[in-house]
MILO-605086 format. One line per 2 residues: their letters; for each residue x, y, z of N, C-alpha, C. Coordinates in nm, 3 decimals. Layout:
N
A	X Y Z X Y Z X Y Z  ...
END
This chain:
76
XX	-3.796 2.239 4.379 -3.796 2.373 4.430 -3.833 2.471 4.319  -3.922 2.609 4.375 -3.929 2.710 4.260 -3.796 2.729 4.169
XX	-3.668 2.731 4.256 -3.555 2.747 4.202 -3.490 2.706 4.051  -3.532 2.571 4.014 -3.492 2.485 3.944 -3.624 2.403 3.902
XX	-3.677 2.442 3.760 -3.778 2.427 3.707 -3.785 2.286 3.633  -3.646 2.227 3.632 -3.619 2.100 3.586 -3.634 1.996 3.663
XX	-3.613 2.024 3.828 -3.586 1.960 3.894 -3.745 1.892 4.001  -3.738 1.769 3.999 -3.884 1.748 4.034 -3.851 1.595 4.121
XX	-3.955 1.586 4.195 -3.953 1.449 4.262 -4.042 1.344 4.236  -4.079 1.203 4.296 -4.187 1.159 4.301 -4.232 1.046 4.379
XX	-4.338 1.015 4.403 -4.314 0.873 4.503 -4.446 0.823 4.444  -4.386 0.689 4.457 -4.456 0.540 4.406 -4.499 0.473 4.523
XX	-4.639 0.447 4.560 -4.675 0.337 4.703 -4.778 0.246 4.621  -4.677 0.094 4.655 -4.752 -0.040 4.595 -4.793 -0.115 4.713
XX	-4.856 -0.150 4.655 -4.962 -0.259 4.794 -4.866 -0.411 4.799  -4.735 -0.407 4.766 -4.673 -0.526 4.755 -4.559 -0.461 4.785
XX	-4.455 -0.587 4.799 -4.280 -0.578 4.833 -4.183 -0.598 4.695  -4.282 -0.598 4.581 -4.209 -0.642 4.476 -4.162 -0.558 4.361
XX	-4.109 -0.471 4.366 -4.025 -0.343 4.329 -3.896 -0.332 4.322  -3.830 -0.245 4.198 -3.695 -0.226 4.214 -3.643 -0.062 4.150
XX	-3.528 -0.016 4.173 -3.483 0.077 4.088 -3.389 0.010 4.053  -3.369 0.088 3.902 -3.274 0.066 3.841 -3.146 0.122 3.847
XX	-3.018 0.079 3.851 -2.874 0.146 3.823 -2.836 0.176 3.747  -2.756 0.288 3.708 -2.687 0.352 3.640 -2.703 0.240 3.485
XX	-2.674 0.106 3.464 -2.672 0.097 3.314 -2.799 0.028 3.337  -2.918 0.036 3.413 -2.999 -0.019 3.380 -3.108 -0.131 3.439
XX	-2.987 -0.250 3.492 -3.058 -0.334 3.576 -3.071 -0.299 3.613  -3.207 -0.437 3.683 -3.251 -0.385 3.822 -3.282 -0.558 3.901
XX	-3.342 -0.574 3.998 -3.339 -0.745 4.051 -3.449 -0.720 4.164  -3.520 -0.810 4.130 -3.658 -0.786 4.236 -3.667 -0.914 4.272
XX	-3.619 -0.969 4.403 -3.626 -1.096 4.480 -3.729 -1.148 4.583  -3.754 -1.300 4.576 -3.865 -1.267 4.661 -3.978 -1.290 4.583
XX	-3.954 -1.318 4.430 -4.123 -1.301 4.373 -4.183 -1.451 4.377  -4.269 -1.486 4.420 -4.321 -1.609 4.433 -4.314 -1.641 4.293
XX	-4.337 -1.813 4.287 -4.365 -1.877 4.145 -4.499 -1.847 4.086  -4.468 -1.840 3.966 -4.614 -1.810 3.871 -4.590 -1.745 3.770
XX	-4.686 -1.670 3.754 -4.704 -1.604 3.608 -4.726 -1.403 3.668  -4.677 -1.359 3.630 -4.670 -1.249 3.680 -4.662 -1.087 3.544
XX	-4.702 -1.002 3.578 -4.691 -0.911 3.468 -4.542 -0.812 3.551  -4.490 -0.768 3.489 -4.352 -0.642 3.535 -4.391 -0.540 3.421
XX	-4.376 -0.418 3.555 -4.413 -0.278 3.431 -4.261 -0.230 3.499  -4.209 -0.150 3.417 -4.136 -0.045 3.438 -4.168 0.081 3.353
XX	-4.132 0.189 3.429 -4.182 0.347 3.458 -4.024 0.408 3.447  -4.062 0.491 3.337 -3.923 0.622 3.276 -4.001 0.679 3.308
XX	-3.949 0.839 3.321 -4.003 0.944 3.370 -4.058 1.026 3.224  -3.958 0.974 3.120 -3.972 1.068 3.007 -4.061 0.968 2.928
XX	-3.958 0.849 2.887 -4.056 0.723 2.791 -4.184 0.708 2.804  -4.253 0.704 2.956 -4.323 0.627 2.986 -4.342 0.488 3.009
XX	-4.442 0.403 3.030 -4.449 0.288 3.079 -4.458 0.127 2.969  -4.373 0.077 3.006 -4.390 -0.108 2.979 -4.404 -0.174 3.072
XX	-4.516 -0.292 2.982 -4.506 -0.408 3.088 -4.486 -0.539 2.993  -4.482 -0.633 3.065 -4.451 -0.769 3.022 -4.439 -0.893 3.133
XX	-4.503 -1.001 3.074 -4.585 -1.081 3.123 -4.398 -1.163 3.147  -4.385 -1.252 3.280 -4.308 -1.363 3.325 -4.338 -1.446 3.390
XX	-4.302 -1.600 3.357 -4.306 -1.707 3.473 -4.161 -1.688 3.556  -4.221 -1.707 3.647 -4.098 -1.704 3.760 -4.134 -1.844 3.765
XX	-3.998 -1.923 3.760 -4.012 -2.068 3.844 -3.921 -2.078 3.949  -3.951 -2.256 4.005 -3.913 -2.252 4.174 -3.708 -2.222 4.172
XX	-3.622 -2.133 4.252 -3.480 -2.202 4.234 -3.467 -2.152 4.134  -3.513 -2.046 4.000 -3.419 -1.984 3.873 -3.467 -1.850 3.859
XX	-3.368 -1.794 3.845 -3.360 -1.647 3.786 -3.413 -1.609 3.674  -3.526 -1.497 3.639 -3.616 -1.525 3.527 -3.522 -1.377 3.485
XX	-3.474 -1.346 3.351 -3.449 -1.232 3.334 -3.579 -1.200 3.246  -3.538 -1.055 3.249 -3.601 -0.948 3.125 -3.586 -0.908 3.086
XX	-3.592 -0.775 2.958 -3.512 -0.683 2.902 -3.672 -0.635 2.881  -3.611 -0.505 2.874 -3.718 -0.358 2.838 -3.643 -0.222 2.740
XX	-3.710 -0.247 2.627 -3.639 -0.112 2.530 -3.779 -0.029 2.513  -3.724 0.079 2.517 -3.783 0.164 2.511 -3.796 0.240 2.404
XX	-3.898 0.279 2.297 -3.865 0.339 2.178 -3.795 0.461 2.166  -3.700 0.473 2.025 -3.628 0.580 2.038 -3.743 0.729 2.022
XX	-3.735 0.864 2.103 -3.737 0.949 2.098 -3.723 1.113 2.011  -3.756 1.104 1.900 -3.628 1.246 1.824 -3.598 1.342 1.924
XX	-3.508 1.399 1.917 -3.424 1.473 1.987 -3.549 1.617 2.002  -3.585 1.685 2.096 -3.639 1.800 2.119 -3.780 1.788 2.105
XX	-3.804 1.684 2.147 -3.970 1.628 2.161 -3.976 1.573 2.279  -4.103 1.567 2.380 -4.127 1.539 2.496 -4.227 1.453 2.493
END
């Protein structure tokens, strides 16, 4: 809204079902991904974007982790 100059929205449309948001500390769980070799990006609003390459195999849970570089304080 004009109101609140901070405040902003946005929408994401993927040509696939394979998406997640994240919770409060972070995870997130995207089920459903067929076996293979696959790239995962995740999207901060401020950071910006990572990706990274995973095999998903048949029957196991592939984790990931994503850090994001630190920021100095009062830079955008």
């Amino acid at each position: 809204c004009d109101a609140h100059s901070w405040m902003h929205g946005r929408m994401l449309v993927f040509a696939h079902p394979y998406f997640g948001v994240s919770n409060q500390s972070g995870a997130f769980e995207i089920t459903g991904v067929p076996v293979g070799t696959h790239t995962v990006k995740v999207r901060h609003e401020v950071f910006g974007e990572l990706e990274q390459t995973v095999t998903v195999k048949a029957g196991a849970a592939t984790p990931v982790s994503f850090t994001f570089p630190a920021v100095k304080a009062g830079t955008d």
